[in-house]
C-alpha positions in Angstrom: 35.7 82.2 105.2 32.8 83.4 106.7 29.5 81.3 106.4 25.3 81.7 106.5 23.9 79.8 109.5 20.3 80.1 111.0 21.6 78.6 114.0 18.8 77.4 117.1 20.6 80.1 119.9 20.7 83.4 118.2 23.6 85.5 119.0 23.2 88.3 122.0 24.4 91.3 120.9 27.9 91.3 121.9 28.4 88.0 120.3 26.8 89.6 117.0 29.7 92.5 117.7 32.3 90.2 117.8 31.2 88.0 114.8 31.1 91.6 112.5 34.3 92.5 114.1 35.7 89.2 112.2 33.9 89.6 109.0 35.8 93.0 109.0 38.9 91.8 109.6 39.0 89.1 107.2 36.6 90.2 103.6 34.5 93.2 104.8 32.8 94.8 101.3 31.9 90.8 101.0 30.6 90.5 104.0 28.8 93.5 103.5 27.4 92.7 100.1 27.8 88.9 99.1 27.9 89.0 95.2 29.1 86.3 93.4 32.4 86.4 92.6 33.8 88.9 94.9 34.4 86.5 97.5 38.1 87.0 98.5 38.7 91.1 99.2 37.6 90.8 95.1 35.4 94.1 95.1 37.1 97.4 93.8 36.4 99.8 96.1 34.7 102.3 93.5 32.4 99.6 92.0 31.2 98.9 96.0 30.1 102.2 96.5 28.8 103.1 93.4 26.1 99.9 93.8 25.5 101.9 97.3 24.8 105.4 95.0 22.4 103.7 92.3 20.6 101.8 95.7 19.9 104.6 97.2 19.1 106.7 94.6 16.3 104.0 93.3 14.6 104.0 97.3 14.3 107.3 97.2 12.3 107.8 94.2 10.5 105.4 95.5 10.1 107.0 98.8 9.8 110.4 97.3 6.8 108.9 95.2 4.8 108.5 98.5 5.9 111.6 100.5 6.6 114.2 98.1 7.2 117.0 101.0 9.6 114.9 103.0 12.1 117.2 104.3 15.5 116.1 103.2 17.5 117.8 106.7 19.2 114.2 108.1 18.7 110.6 107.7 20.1 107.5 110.0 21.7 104.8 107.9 21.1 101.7 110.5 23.1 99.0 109.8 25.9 101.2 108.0 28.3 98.4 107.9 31.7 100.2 105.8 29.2 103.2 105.0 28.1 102.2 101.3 24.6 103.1 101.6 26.0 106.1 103.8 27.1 107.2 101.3 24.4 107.5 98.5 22.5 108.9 101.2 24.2 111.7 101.5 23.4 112.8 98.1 19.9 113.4 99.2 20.0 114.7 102.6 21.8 117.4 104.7 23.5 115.4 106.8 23.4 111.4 107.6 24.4 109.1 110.3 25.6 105.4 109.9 24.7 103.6 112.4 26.7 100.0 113.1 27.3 97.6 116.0 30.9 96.4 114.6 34.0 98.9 115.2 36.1 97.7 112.6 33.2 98.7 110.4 32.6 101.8 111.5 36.6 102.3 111.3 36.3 101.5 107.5 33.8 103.8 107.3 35.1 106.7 108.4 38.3 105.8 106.3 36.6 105.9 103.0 34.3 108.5 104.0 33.9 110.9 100.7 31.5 113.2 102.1 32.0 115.7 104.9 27.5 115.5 105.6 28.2 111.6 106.6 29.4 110.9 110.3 30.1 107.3 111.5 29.1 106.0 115.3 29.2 102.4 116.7 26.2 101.4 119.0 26.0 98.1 120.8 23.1 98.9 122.7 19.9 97.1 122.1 18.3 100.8 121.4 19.3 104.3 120.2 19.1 105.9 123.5 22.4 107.7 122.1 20.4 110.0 120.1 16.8 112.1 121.1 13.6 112.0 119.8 12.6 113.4 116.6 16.4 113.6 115.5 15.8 112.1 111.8 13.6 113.0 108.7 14.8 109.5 107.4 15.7 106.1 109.3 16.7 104.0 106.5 17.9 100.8 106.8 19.0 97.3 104.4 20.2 93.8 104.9 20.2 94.7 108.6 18.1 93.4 110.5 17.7 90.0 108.7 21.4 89.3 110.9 20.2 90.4 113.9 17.8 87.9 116.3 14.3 89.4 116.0 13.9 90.0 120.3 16.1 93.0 119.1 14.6 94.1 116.1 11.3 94.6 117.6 13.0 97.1 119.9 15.1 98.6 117.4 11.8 99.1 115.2 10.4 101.5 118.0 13.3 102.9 118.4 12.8 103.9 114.7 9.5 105.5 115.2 10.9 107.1 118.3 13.8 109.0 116.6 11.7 110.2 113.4 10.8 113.7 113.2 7.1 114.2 112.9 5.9 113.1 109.1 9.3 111.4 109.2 9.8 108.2 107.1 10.9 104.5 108.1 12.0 102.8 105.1 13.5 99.4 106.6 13.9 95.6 104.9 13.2 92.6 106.9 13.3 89.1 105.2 9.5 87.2 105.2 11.3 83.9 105.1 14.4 82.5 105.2 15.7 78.8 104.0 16.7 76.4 106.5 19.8 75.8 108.0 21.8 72.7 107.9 20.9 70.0 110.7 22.2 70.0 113.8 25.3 68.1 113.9 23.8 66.4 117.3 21.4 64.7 115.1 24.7 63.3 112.7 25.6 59.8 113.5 29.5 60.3 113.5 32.4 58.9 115.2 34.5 61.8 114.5 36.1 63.3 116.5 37.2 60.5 118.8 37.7 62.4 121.9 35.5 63.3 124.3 36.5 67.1 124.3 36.5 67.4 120.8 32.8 65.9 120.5 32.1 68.7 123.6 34.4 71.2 121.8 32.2 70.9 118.4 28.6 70.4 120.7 29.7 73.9 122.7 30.2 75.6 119.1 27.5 74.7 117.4 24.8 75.6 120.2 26.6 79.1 121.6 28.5 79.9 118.3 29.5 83.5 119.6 31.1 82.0 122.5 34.2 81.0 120.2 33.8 82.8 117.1 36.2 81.0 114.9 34.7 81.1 111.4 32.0 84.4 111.1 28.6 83.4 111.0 26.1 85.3 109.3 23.3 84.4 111.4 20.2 84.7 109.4 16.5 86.1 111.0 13.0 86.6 109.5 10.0 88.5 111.0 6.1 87.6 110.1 4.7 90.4 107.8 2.0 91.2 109.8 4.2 91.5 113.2 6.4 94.3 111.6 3.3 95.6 110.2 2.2 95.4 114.2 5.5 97.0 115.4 5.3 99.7 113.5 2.0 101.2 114.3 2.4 100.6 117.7 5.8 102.7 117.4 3.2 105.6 115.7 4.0 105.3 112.3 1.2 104.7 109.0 2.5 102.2 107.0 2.4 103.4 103.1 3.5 100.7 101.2 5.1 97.3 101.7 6.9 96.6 98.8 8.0 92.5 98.1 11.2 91.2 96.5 13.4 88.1 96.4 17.4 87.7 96.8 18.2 84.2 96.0 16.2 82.2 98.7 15.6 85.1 100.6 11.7 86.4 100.6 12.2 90.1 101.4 9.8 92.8 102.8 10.8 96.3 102.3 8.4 98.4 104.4 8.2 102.1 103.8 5.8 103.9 106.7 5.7 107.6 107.5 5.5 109.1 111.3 2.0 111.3 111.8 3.0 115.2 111.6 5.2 117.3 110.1 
């Protein structure tokens, strides 16, 4: 079953690909949304995406709070995983675009698509060249970007700015801290295994664990407040709000900031 890990390489983005490729295959609503007790392919498939529905619906009262004018034409779902948030989304806005880096996902997507204003592309690139400027009134994006190593998500936070429509809105959650991982198993005394390729087996693992996926990792990422808060004006975005929360042992940022225009 697939596992946490803040490992010491963080995975490039293929190896990230291929790790969410797994995590589909083997318990994707899980691996999409760990809650207790649905470990296993244990969530109904109406109960996942109705927790998408009332998500959604909650952000954008929120979001419609601060920008009361925002036009409601498309929105980019980054991170889109089987499309739950998608989804809710799509209650709101014209059209909407779910954005994920694992084909499998994007495959379930599409299959329990309910709405024809949702579409459903893969992206492995470390930017959204695929779409033009000023293509979104919305970029909108949860439990995302806390998987993927934070070289990337600095570019993919301009990249937000980049595809907004003028007065736009970013609404994107990043993790302020995350808890440790386990120690390195270099710093174990152990005599197991007893051969020499085992020991190099487990040492190649544990320091390029998307070499050889074997068990998904959920790779686990956290940016400094005021570096997001950084990235984002520098993209051309005013930051509105930053609103704080905490899953577990997760500290979580969720930062809401609104392109000049419109």
């Amino acid at each position: 079953m697939s596992e946490f890990k803040k490992d010491p390489r963080p995975m490039k983005l293929w190896q990230l690909r291929r790790h969410w490729d797994a995590l589909a295959r083997e318990d994707p609503f899980w691996a999409v949304l760990t809650e207790s007790g649905k470990q296993g392919n244990r969530w109904a498939i109406d109960e996942f995406f109705s927790t998408g529905v009332a998500e959604v619906a909650a952000d954008m009262a929120r979001i419609r709070e601060l920008v009361p004018a925002l036009p409601s034409g498309s929105a980019l779902d980054f991170g889109s995983g089987a499309g739950r948030l998608t989804q809710g989304l799509a209650r709101h806005f014209e059209s909407v675009t779910g954005l994920d880096i694992s084909e499998r996902m994007v495959g379930l997507a599409r299959e329990h698509s309910r709405d024809s204003r949702t579409v459903f592309v893969q992206n492995t690139r470390p930017d959204l060249g695929i779409f033009p400027d000023a293509s979104f009134d919305l970029v909108y994006s949860r439990i995302t970007l806390q998987h993927i190593a934070p070289r990337y998500s600095r570019l993919y936070l301009a990249e937000f700015a980049r595809v907004l429509a003028p007065g736009g809105v970013v609404s994107v959650q990043i993790p302020e801290s995350v808890p440790p991982g386990d120690p390195p198993d270099r710093l174990r005394l152990s005599l197991w295994p007893p051969t020499m390729w085992m020991r190099a087996k487990r040492h190649v693992r544990y320091h390029h664990p998307g070499w050889f996926p074997g068990t998904p990792k959920m790779q686990m990422y956290a940016l400094p407040r005021d570096e997001v808060v950084r990235c984002l004006a520098g993209a051309g975005t005013e930051l509105l709000a930053l609103d704080r929360g905490r899953h577990g042992a997760v500290e979580n940022n969720i930062y809401i900031s609104r392109k000049a225009g419109g």
